[in-house]
C-alpha positions as CSV (number, residue, x, y, z in Angstrom):
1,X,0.0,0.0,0.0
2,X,1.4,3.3,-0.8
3,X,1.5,6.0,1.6
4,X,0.0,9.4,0.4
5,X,2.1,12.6,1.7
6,X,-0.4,15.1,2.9
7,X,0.7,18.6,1.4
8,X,-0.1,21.8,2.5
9,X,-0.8,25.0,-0.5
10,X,-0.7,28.2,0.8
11,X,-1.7,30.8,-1.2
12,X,-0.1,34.4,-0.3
13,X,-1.9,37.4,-1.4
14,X,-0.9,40.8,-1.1
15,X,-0.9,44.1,-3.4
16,X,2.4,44.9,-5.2
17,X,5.5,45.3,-3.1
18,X,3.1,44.2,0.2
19,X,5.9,41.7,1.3
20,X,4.8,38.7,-0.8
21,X,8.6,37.1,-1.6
22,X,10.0,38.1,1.7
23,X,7.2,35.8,3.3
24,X,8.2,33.1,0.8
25,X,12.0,33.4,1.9
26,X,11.2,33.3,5.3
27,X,9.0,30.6,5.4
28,X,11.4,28.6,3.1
29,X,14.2,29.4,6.2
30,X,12.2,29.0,8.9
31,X,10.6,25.0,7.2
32,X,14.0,24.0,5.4
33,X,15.0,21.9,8.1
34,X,12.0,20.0,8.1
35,X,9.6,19.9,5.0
36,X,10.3,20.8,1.5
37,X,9.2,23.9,-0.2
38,X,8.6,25.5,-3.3
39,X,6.9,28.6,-4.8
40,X,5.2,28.7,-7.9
41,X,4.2,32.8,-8.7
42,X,1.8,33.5,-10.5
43,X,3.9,36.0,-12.6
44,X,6.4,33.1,-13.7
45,X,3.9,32.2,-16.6
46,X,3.6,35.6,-17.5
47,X,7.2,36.0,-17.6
48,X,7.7,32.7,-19.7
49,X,5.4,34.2,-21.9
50,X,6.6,37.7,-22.7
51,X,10.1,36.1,-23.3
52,X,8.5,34.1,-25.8
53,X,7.4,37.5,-27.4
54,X,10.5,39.3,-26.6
55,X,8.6,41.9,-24.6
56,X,10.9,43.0,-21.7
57,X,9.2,41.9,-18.1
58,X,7.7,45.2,-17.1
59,X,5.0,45.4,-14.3
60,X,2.6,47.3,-17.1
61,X,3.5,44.5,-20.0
62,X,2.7,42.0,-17.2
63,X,-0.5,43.9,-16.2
64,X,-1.6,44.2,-19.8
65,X,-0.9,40.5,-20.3
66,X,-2.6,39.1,-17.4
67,X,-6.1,41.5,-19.0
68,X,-5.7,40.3,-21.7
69,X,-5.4,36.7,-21.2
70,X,-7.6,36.5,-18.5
71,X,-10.3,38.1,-21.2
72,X,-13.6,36.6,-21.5
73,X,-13.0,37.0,-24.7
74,X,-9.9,35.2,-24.4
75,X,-8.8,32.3,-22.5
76,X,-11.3,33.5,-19.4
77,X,-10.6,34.4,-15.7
78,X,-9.1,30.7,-14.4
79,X,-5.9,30.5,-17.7
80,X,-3.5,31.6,-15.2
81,X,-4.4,29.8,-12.3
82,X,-5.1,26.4,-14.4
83,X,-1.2,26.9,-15.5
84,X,-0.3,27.3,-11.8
85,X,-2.6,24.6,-10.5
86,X,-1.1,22.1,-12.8
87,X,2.2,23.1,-12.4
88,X,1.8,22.4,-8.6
89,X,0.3,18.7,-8.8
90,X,3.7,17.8,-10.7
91,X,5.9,19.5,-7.8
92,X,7.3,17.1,-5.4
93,X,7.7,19.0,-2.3
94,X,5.6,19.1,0.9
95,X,4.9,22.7,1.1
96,X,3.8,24.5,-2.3
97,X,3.2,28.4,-2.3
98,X,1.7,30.4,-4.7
99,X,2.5,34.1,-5.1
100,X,0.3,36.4,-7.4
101,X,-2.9,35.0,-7.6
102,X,-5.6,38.5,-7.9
103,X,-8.9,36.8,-8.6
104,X,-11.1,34.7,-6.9
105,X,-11.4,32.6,-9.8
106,X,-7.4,31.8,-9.0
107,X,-8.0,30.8,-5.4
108,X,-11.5,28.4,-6.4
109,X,-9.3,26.5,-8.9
110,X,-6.5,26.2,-6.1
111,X,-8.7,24.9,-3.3
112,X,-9.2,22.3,-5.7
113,X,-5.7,20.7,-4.7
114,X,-7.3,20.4,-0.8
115,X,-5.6,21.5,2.2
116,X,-5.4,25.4,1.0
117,X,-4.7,27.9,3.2
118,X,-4.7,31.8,2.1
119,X,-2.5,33.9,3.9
120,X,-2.9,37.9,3.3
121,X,0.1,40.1,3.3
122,X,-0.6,44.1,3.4
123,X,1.1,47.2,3.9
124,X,0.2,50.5,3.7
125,X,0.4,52.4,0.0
126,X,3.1,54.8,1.4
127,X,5.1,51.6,2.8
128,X,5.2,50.1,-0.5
129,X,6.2,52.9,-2.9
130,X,9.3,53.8,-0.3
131,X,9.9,50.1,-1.1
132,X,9.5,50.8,-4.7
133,X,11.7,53.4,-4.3
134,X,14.3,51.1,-2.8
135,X,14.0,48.4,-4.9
136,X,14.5,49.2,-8.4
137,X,14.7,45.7,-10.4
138,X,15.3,45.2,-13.8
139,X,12.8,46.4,-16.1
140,X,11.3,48.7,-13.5
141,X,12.4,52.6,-13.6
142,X,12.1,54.5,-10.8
143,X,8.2,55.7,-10.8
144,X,6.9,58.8,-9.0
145,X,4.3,58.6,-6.6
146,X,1.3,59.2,-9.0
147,X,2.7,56.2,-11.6
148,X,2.5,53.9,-8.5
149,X,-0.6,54.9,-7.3
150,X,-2.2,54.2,-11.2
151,X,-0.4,50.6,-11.0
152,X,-1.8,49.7,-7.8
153,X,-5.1,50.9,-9.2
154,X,-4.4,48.8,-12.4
155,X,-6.8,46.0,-13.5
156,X,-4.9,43.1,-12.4
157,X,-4.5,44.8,-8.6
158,X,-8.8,45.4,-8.2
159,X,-9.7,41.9,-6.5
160,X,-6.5,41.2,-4.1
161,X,-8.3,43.4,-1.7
162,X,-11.2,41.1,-2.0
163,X,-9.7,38.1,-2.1
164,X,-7.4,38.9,1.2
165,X,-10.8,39.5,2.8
166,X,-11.0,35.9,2.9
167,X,-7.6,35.1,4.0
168,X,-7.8,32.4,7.0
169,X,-4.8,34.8,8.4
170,X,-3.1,38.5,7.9
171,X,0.3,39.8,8.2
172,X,0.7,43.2,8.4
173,X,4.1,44.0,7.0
174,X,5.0,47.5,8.2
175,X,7.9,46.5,10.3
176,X,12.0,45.0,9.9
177,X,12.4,41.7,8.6
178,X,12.8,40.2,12.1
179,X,9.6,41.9,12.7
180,X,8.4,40.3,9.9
181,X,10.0,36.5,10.8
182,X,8.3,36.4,14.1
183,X,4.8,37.1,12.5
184,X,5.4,34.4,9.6
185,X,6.9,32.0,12.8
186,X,3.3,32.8,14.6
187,X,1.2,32.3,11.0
188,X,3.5,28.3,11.0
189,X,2.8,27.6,14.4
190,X,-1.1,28.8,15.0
191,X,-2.6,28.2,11.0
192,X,-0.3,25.8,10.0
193,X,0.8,23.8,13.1
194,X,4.2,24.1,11.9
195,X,6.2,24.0,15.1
């Protein structure tokens, strides 16, 4: 008889720059010595397919993508989260998260994998451009405080709000990264039963 490992999904949901990957990294540090993890993003299939189109991997070429795609006229609201849902029954690891997912539709096709648990990250709008500010990847210039405010506003961003509504837990990420560990050690250990 085979034995069936039990995984866990948790979905993270947060606007833009909320703290999403530093959650990831932290829960990847805080689990490695006892369960396997991996992250599947949301944005990754995006990113696969701009390269595909030679578009360079801009948060508005990713925004107009994800509309696009996600069209009714198109390929519908659940195309990305299909992708991602069958990307994560072929993982092998005991903990899967998922970064990126903005529409209900996203989180009904993942609670189809069982044993889902949606974890909001927020911070406040001022919190995240000074981040924004900071951060300055590839492909992202420096934006002034009005271009942010029209991406978080963009299409893609409307339903995280709604969708963190429904989170069975919140971090607020205002804080250090210690900060920050100690509330992702207390979402392990009371959600997750992670000790």
């Amino acid at each position: 008889m085979t034995k069936t490992r039990k995984r866990t999904y948790i979905v993270v949901v947060g606007k833009m720059l909320s703290g999403k990957e530093t959650v990831f990294a932290i829960i990847q540090e805080e689990l490695k010595a006892k369960k396997s993890v991996h992250i599947h993003r949301f944005s990754d299939v995006l990113n696969d397919m701009l390269a595909l189109l030679y578009k360079k991997r801009t948060r508005k070429n990713l925004q107009t993508l994800s509309t696009v795609l996600r069209a009714p006229t198109a390929f519908g609201e659940g195309v990305l989260g299909n992708v991602v849902h069958r990307r994560a029954k072929r993982t092998k690891a005991d903990v899967i998260v998922f970064d990126g997912a903005r529409r209900p539709h996203d989180i009904a096709i993942l609670g189809g994998l069982g044993n889902v648990v949606i974890l909001a990250v927020t911070a406040p709008l001022d919190v995240r451009f000074a981040r924004a500010r900071k951060r300055r990847r590839p492909g992202e210039q420096a934006k002034t405080r009005e271009e942010f405010v029209r991406e978080d506003r963009g299409e893609p961003e409307l339903l995280i709000e709604t969708i963190a509504k429904r989170a069975n837990y919140t971090i607020e990420n205002t804080g250090t990264r210690e900060e920050l560990r100690k509330k992702v050690r207390a979402f392990l250990k009371n959600a997750l039963r992670f000790a």
